[in-house]
Every structure is written in C-alpha cells, then in structure tokens.
C-alpha positions as CSV (number, residue, x, y, z in Angstrom):
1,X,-12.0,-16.1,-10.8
2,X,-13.2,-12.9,-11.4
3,X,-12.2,-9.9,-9.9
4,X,-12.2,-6.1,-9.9
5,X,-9.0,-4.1,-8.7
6,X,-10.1,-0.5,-7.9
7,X,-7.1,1.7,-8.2
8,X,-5.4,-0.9,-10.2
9,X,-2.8,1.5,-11.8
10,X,-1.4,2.5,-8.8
11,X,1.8,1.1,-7.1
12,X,0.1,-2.0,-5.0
13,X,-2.7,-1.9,-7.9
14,X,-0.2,-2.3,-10.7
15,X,1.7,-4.8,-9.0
16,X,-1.4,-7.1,-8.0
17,X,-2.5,-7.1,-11.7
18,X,0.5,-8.6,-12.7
19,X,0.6,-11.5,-10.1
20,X,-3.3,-11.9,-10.7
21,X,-3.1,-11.7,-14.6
22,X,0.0,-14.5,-14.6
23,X,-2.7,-16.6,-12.5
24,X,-5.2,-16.4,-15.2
25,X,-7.8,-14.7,-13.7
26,X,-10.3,-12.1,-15.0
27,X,-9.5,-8.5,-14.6
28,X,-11.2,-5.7,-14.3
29,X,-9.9,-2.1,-13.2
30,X,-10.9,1.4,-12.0
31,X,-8.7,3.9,-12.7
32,X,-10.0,7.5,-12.6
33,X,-6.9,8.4,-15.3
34,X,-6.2,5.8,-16.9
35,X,-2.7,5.7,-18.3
36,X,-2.3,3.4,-21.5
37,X,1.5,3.0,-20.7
38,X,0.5,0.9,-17.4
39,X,-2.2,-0.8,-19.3
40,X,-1.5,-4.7,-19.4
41,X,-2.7,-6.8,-22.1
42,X,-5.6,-8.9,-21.2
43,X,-6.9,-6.3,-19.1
44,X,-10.2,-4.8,-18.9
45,X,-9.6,-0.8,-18.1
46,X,-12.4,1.8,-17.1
47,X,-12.2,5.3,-16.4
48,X,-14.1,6.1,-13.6
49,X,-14.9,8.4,-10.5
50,X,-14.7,6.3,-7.5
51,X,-17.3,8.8,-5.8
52,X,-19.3,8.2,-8.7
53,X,-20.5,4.4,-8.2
54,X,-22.8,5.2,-11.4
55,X,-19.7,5.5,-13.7
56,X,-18.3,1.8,-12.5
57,X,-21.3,-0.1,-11.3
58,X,-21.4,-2.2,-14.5
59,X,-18.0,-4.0,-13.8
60,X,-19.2,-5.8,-10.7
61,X,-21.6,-7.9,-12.9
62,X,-20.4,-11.3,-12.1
63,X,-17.8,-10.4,-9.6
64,X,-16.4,-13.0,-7.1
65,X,-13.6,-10.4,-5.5
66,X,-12.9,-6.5,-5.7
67,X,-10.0,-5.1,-4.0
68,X,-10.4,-2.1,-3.1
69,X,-7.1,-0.1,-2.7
70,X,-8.3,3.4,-3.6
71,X,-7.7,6.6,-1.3
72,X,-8.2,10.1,-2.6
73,X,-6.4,11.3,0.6
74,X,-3.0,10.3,1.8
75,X,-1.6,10.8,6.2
76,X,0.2,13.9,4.8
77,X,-2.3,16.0,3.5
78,X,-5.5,14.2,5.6
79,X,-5.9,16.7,8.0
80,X,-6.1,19.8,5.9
81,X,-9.1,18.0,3.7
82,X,-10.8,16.4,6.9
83,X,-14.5,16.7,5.2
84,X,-12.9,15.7,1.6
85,X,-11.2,12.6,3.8
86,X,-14.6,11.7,4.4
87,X,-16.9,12.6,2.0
88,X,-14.7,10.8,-0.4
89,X,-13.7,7.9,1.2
90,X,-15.9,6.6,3.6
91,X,-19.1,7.4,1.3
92,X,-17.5,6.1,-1.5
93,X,-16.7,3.1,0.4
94,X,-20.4,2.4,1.5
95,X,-21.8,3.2,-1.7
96,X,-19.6,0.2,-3.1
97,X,-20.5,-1.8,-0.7
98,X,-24.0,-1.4,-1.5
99,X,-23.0,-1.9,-5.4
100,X,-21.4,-5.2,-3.9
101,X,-24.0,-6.6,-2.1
102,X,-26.5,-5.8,-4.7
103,X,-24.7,-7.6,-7.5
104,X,-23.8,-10.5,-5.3
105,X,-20.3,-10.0,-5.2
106,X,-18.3,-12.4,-2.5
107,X,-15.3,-10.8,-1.0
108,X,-14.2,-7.5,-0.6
109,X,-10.0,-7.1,0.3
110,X,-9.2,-3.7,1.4
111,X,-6.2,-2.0,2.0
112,X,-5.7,-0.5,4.8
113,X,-3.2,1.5,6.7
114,X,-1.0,-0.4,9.9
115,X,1.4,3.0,10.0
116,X,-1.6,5.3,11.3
117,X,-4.5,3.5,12.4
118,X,-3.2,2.9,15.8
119,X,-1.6,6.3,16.7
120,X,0.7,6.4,19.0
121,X,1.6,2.7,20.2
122,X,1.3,1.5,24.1
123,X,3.8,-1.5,23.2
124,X,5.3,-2.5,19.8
125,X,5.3,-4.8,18.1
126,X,1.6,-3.4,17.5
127,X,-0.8,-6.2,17.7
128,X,-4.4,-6.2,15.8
129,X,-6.2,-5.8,19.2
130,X,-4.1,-2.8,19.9
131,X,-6.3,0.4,20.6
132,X,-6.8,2.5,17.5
133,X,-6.0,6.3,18.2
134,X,-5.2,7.8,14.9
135,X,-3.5,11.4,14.6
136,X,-4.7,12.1,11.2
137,X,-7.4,11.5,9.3
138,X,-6.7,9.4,6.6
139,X,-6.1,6.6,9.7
140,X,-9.7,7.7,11.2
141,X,-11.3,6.8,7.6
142,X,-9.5,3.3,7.0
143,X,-10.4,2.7,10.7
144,X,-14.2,3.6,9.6
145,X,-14.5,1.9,6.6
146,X,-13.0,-1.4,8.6
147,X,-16.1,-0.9,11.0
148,X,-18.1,-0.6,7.8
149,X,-16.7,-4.1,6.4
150,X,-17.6,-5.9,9.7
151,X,-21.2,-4.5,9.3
152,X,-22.0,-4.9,5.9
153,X,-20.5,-8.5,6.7
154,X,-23.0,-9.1,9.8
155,X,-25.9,-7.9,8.1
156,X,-25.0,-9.0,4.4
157,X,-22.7,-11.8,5.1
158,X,-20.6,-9.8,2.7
159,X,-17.0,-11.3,2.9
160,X,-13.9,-9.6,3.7
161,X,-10.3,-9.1,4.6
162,X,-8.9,-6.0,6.3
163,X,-5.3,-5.9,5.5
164,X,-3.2,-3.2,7.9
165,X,-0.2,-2.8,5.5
166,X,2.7,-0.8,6.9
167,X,4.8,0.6,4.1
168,X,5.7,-1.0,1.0
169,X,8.1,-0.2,-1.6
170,X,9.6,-1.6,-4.5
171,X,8.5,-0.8,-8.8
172,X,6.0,0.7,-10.0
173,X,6.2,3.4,-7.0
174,X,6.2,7.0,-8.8
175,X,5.4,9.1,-6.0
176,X,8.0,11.9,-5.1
177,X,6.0,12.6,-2.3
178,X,5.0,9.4,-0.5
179,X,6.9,6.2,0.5
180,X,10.3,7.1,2.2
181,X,12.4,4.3,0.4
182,X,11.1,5.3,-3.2
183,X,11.2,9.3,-2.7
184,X,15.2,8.9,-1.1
185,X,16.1,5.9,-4.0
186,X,14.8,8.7,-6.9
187,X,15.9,11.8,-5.1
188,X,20.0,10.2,-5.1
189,X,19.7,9.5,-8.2
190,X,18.6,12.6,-9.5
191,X,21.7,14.0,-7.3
192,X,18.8,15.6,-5.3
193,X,19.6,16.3,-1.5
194,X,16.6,14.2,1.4
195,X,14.5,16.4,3.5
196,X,13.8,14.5,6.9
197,X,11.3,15.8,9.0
198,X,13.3,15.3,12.7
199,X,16.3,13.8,13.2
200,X,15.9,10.3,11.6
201,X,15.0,8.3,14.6
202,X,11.5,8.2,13.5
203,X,11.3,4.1,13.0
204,X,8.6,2.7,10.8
205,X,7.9,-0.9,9.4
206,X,9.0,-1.3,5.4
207,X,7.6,-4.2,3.5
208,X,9.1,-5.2,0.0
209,X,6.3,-4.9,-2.3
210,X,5.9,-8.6,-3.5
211,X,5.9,-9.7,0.4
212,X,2.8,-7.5,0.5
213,X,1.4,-9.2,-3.1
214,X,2.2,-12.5,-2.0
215,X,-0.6,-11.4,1.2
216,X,-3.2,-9.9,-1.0
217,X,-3.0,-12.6,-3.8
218,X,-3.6,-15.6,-1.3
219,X,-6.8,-14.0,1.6
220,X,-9.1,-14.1,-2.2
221,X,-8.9,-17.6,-1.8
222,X,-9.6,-18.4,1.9
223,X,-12.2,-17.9,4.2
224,X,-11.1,-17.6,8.0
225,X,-12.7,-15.9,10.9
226,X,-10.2,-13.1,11.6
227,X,-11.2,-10.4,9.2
228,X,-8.0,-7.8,10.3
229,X,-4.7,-8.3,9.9
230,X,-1.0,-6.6,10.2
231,X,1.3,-6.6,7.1
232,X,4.8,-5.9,7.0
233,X,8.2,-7.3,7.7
234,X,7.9,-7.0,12.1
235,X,10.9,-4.6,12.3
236,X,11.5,-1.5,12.3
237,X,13.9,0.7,11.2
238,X,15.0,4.6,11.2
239,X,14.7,6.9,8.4
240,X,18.6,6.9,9.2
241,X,18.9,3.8,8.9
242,X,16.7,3.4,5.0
243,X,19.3,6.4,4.5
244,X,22.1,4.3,5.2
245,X,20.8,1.7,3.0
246,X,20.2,3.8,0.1
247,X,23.9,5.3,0.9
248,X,24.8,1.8,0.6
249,X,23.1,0.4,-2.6
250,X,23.9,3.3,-4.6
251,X,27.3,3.5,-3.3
252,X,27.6,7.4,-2.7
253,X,26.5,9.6,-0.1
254,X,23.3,11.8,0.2
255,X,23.0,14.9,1.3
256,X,20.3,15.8,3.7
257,X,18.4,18.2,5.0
258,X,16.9,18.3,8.2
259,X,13.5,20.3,8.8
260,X,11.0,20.2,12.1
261,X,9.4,17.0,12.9
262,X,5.6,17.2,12.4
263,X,3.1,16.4,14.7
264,X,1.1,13.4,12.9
265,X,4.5,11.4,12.8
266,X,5.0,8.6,15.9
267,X,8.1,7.8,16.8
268,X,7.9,4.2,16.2
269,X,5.7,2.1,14.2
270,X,6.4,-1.9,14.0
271,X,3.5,-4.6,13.6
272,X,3.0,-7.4,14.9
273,X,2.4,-9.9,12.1
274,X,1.5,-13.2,13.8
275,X,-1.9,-13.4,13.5
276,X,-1.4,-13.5,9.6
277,X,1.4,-16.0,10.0
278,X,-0.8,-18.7,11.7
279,X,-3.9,-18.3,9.5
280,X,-2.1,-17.9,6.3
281,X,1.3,-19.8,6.9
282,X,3.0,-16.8,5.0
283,X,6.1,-14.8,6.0
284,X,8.3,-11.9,4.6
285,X,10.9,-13.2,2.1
286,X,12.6,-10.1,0.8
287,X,15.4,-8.1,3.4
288,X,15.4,-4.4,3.6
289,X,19.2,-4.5,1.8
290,X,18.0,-7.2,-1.1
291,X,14.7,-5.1,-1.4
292,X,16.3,-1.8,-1.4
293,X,18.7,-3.5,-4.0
294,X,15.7,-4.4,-6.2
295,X,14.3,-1.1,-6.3
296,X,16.9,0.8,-7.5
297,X,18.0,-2.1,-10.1
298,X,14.1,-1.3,-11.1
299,X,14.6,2.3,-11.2
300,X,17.5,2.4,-13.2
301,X,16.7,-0.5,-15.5
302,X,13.4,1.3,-16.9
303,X,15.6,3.6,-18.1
304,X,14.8,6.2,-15.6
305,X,17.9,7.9,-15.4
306,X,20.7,6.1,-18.7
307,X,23.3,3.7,-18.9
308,X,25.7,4.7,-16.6
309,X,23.9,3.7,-13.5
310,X,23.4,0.3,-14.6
311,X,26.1,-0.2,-15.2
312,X,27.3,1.3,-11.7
313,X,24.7,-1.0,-10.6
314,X,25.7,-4.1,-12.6
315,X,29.6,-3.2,-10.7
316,X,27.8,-2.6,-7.1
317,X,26.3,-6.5,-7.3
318,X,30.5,-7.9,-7.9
C-alpha cells in the first residue's frame, strides 16, 4: 500500500511510520522541517508548507491512503490565533482534499481531537453522538474539517476515518509544552518543579501511544459505515492522579506549583470507546502505570538525561 503521512515527524507521525514501515508499505512524508535525526530508512521525506498544496502535490501520485495528522494550532494557544486556526487549518484541509480527489487518492484518516471537540460534556463517558460545543478553537476546526470529510465523501465518494483521539503519550513526545504525562515525566527528571493550572482534579482520558497506533494502522484497511470514532483508554484520571504516577515510576517526589485554572479546560473528559470496539474488535492494551513505566524507560534510555537513571530505573523494575 501506498500511503502519505502528513506531519510524519511528529509524536503520532513518527510512531505510525515505524509500525507502517515494519509492514512494508510505501512511505511518503510531509514535514515542514524536516529533521534528518528522525528520518527512517526506507522513507521518502519532503519539505513542505502544508498551506502550500503546490510544494506537496506531487507525492499523492499513486496514493491509496494519506493521514493527515497536521495542526499548526494547538487548544492552548487556539484562541489567541482564531483567524490563523482557520486560515491554516481548515483551508489547508480543503485544499488537500481537492489534491486528493483529483489524484484519485482512496482514504483519508485524520486525527482529530476527543479532549475538545465536545466542550463541556452533558454525561461521560462521551459518546460520538454527544453534542459538539468546543471552548476553543483548535476543537471548532477539527469539528470543521470532520464536516468537510463527510462532504467531500458524499459528493466525491472520497473515503475516510475521523479518529477523536483523547491524549496519547509515550516516545517520540518532545513537547515541553503539550501532553501532561510527557511535560511532568521530563520536567522530574530534569529536577524541574510541575505547574498545574487548578487544583488537579481536572480528569482527562490518557491513551498509551501504541494503543492509539494499533487504531490508526488497522481503519487503512477497512471500510465500515461509521466514519467517527472515540480513541482512548475509557477512563479518566486527575492530573493528581498522572502526578502520582510519575511520583511513583520515578520513585521521588515532585514539586508543584499551583497557578489559576483557565477557562478552556473542562473538568472532566472520558470517551466512550465502544463504537470502535464493535466495528474494529480492538481495545486498549497498555495501563496508565505500565505506560507511564514505558515512557520514562524511553526517556532515559535515549540517553536523555545519563546513566544514573537507568540504572535507577533498571532498580525501580526489581
């Protein structure tokens, strides 16, 4: 099969290249930087403006699948950049489409965002058919480019999965300002104190990154009549508790600070995964201890931070 990965450097990007590339498929990828050190052999890697279908609209010659996992927004800075949220990323998005359609490509997975496309939650678990009130606007844009999916789908017969992730962690995650479990893993290390936004009862869903792969490697392959769907583990859990989880992989305490909540964080955030279960058979494998566990063997092991915390590691496993 071949198949383009658009933002295929990043932490889900890197991660699906590896699991697609051990499958033997054809790989192409977008990057807009590309980085040589995250460059896998067998590869094909462009350098590219995603605004700028012109500078990639060669590698979706012969395309069967593109996953699209590119945002140049993120919930925390969303609403300050509202017209950059959109001019950016749902333009992009429908210029690609178009690129699609026109070069006859079949399926189109996209990644989209099951911690803030629903807003504030009436019930949890969140179900798909759940009404979508978003309190930012990187969750308005993934809602509208959804919308766009379905109607390049019913006038194009375009193919595509929607896939609502909630929020994954595990390697390859750099970022010292997005994903909670990441940011508090590299911050202890370092010796560097948390800053929680709140008190800690803020409760999201975590999914171990591979969980998340194992979803995105197998909807390329099927065609069912749900187009939506949650991702994550279907429980939640406090930033107090991912502290205490940390506290307890590492094996010290962290120190934390305590700022004001923010006003585009809900209180609680756990899908309802379900619907993916019965039309994929698939389920979460990896615990929040074993995949908190993972991630800072990963950390450490890449030489991130020396010997002595592997070997503190290697002692924390006995």
């Amino acid at each position: 099969m071949k198949i383009l990965v658009l933002g295929g450097q990043g932490f889900i990007g890197q991660n699906l290249c590896q699991r697609l590339l051990s499958e033997g498929h054809d790989i192409r990828v977008l990057e807009y930087n590309v980085n040589p050190e995250r460059c896998l052999e067998g590869i094909l890697y462009k350098q590219g403006n995603f605004m700028k279908i012109d500078t990639y609209k060669d590698m979706l010659k012969d395309i069967d699948v593109v996953y699209h996992l590119v945002s140049t927004t993120n919930a925390n800075n969303s609403n300050r950049e509202i017209k950059r949220d959109i001019e950016e990323n749902v333009i992009g998005t429908v210029n690609l489409l178009d690129a699609c359609v026109e070069a006859g490509v079949k399926k189109v997975v996209f990644t989209s965002s099951g911690g803030t496309i629903y807003g504030i939650p009436n019930e949890v678990p969140i179900k798909e058919n759940h009404p979508n009130n978003p309190l930012c606007s990187y969750g308005i844009t993934k809602l509208a480019i959804e919308k766009y999916l379905n109607l390049y789908h019913h006038l194009y017969g375009l193919d595509y999965v929607s896939l609502r992730l909630s929020n994954p962690y595990g390697p390859f995650h750099q970022s010292m300002t997005q994903g909670l479990i990441n940011v508090i893993l590299q911050k202890a290390i370092k010796g560097e104190p948390i800053e929680v936004w709140g008190d800690g009862k803020v409760e999201r869903d975590y999914i171990y990154i591979d969980d998340a792969i194992d979803v995105l490697d197998m909807v390329k392959d099927k065609t069912v009549e749900e187009k939506v769907f949650n991702v994550g583990s279907g429980q939640s859990h406090s930033i107090c508790d991912i502290i205490n989880a940390v506290e307890s992989a590492i094996g010290e305490k962290i120190p934390v600070i305590y700022k004001e909540a923010r006003a585009q964080d809900v209180p609680v955030n756990v899908l309802d995964i379900k619907r993916i279960k019965s039309y994929f058979g698939w389920k979460p494998k990896v615990s929040l201890s074993r995949g908190i566990h993972l991630t800072y063997r990963d950390l450490i092991t890449n030489n991130l931070h020396g010997e002595k915390e592997v070997n503190d590691f290697e002692k924390i496993q006995k």
